[in-house]
Structure formats: C-alpha cells, structure tokens
C-alpha positions as CSV (number, residue, x, y, z in Angstrom):
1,X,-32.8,0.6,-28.7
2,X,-31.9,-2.8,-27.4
3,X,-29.2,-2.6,-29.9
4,X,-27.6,0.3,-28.6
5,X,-27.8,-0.4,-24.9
6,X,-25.8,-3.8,-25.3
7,X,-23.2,-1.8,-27.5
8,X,-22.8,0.2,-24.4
9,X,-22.5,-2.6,-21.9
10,X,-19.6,-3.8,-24.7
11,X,-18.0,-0.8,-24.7
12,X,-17.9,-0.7,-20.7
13,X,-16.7,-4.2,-20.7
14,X,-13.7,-3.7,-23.1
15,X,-13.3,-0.2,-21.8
16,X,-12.6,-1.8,-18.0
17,X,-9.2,-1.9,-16.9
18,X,-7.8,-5.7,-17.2
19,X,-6.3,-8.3,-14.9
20,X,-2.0,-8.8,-15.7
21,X,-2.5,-12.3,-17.1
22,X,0.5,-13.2,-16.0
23,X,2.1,-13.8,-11.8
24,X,4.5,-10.6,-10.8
25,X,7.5,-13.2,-9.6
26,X,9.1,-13.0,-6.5
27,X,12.8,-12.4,-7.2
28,X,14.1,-12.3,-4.3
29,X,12.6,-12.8,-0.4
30,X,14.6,-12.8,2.7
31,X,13.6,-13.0,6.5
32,X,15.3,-13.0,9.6
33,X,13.6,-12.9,13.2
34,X,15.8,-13.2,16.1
35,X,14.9,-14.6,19.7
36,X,16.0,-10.9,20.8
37,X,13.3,-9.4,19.5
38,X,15.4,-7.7,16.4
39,X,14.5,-8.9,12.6
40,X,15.1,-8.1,9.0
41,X,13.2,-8.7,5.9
42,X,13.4,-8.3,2.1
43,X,11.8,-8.8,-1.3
44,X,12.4,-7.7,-4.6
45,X,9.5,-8.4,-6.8
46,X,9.8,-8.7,-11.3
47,X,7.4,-5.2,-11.9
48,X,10.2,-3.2,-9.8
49,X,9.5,-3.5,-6.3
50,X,11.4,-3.9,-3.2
51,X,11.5,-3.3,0.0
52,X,13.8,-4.1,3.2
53,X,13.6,-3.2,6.9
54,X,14.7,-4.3,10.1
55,X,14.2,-3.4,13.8
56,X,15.5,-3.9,17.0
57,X,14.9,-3.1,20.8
58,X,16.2,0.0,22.4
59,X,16.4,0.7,25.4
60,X,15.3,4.8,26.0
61,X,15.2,5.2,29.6
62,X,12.2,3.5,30.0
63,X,10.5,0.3,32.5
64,X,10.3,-1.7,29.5
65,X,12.2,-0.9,26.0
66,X,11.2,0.6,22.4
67,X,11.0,-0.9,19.2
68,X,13.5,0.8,16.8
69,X,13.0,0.2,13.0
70,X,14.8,1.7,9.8
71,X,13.8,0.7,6.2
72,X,13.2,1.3,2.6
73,X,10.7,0.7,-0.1
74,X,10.7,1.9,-3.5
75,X,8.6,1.1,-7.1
76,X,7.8,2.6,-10.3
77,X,4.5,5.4,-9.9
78,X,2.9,7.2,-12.8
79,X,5.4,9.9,-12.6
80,X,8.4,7.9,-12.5
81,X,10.6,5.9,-9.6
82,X,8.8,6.7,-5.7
83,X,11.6,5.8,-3.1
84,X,11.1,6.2,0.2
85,X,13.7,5.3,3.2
86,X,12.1,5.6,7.1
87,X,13.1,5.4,10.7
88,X,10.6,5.0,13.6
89,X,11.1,5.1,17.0
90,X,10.9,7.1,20.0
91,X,10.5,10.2,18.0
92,X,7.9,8.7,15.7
93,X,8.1,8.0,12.2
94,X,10.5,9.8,10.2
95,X,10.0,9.5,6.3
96,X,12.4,10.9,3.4
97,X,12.1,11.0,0.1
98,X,12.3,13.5,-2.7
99,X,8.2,12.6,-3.6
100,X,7.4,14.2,-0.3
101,X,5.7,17.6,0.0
102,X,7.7,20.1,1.8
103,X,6.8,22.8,4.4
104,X,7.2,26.6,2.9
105,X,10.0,28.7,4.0
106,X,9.1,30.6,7.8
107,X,9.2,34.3,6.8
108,X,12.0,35.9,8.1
109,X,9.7,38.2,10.9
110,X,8.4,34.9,12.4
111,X,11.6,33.5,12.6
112,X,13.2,36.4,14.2
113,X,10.1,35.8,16.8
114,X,11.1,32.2,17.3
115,X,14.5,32.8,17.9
116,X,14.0,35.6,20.2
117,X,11.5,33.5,22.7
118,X,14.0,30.4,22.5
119,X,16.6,32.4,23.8
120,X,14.4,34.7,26.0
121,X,14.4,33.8,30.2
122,X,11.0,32.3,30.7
123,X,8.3,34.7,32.3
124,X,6.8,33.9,35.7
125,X,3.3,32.2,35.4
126,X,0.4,34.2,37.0
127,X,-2.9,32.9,38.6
C-alpha cells in the first residue's frame, strides 16, 4: 500500500506542469514620458510578445482635460496569434480584434422599430 501511494505522489510530481528553465529575453524595451503629460512605451519579448501604447491629454470640453490612449498588444494563444489594438477615452474603451466575440445580427422587425423611433418626433411626457 505504501508502495503505491508514493507511486502516486511520483506520478503527480512528474505529471505537474514545469517551470521554462530558461529567462524569456527582453528584445526590445522603449519608454517615453513627457512633462506634458503624453507618453509611449514598448517591448517585444523572445516567446512572441509585444506590446506598445501611448497617450496624451485631450481637451473635451471639460474644467480639467481627458487622458486619450491608443495601443496594441499581441502573442501566441493555444489557438494561434491573439492581436488586439485599443483606444480609450471619452467614449470608454474601444477593443478590436478578430478573437473577439461578436453581437448577432438585430432581426430585421427590431430594426425597422429602431429606425422608426429614431426618426419619430418625441412624444410629450405625462405626469
């Protein structure tokens, strides 16, 4: 019996998924922040991934201005190359990529709806 349960610790040990035994090198690493408040950074790593975004103040109308950023990121996923580029700002954030789920089409009845009350004069509110 004892035999068997350390056979099974063995065969958990081997069976656990191992540590690279070697440092993923930085390739490449770039960084810029400006008294303005805009920036940029990269890095390109040796297993495939990089990265790179930079922002910048806008000014929307507002007392005090927004922080406006656009940027990329992409690697290698168990089903092949993820890329994914991004804004954020006012509007919120803004992702695109082809990995990304997309909405069903809006049956055509619905739409018609929608694009009646868009165009339709608004009705008078009652109490």
């Amino acid at each position: 019996m004892k035999i068997i349960v350390a056979l099974s610790l063995l065969a958990v040990a081997f069976a656990a998924p191992q540590a690279p035994t070697e440092p993923i090198p930085i390739l490449r690493q770039d960084t810029n922040i400006n008294p303005d408040g805009s920036y940029q950074y990269s890095y390109e790593t040796g297993n495939g991934i990089s990265a790179d975004e930079s922002g910048s103040l806008k000014n929307i109308g507002a007392e005090e201005p927004a922080l406006q950023v656009a940027g990329q990121f992409q690697y290698t996923g168990d089903e092949g190359p993820v890329q994914l580029r991004y804004i954020a700002n006012e509007n919120g954030f803004q992702p695109e990529g082809a990995h990304l789920p997309t909405p069903p089409p809006i049956p055509a009845d619905i739409q018609r709806a929608l694009d009646y009350l868009a165009t339709a004069p608004p009705q008078p509110q009652r109490r």
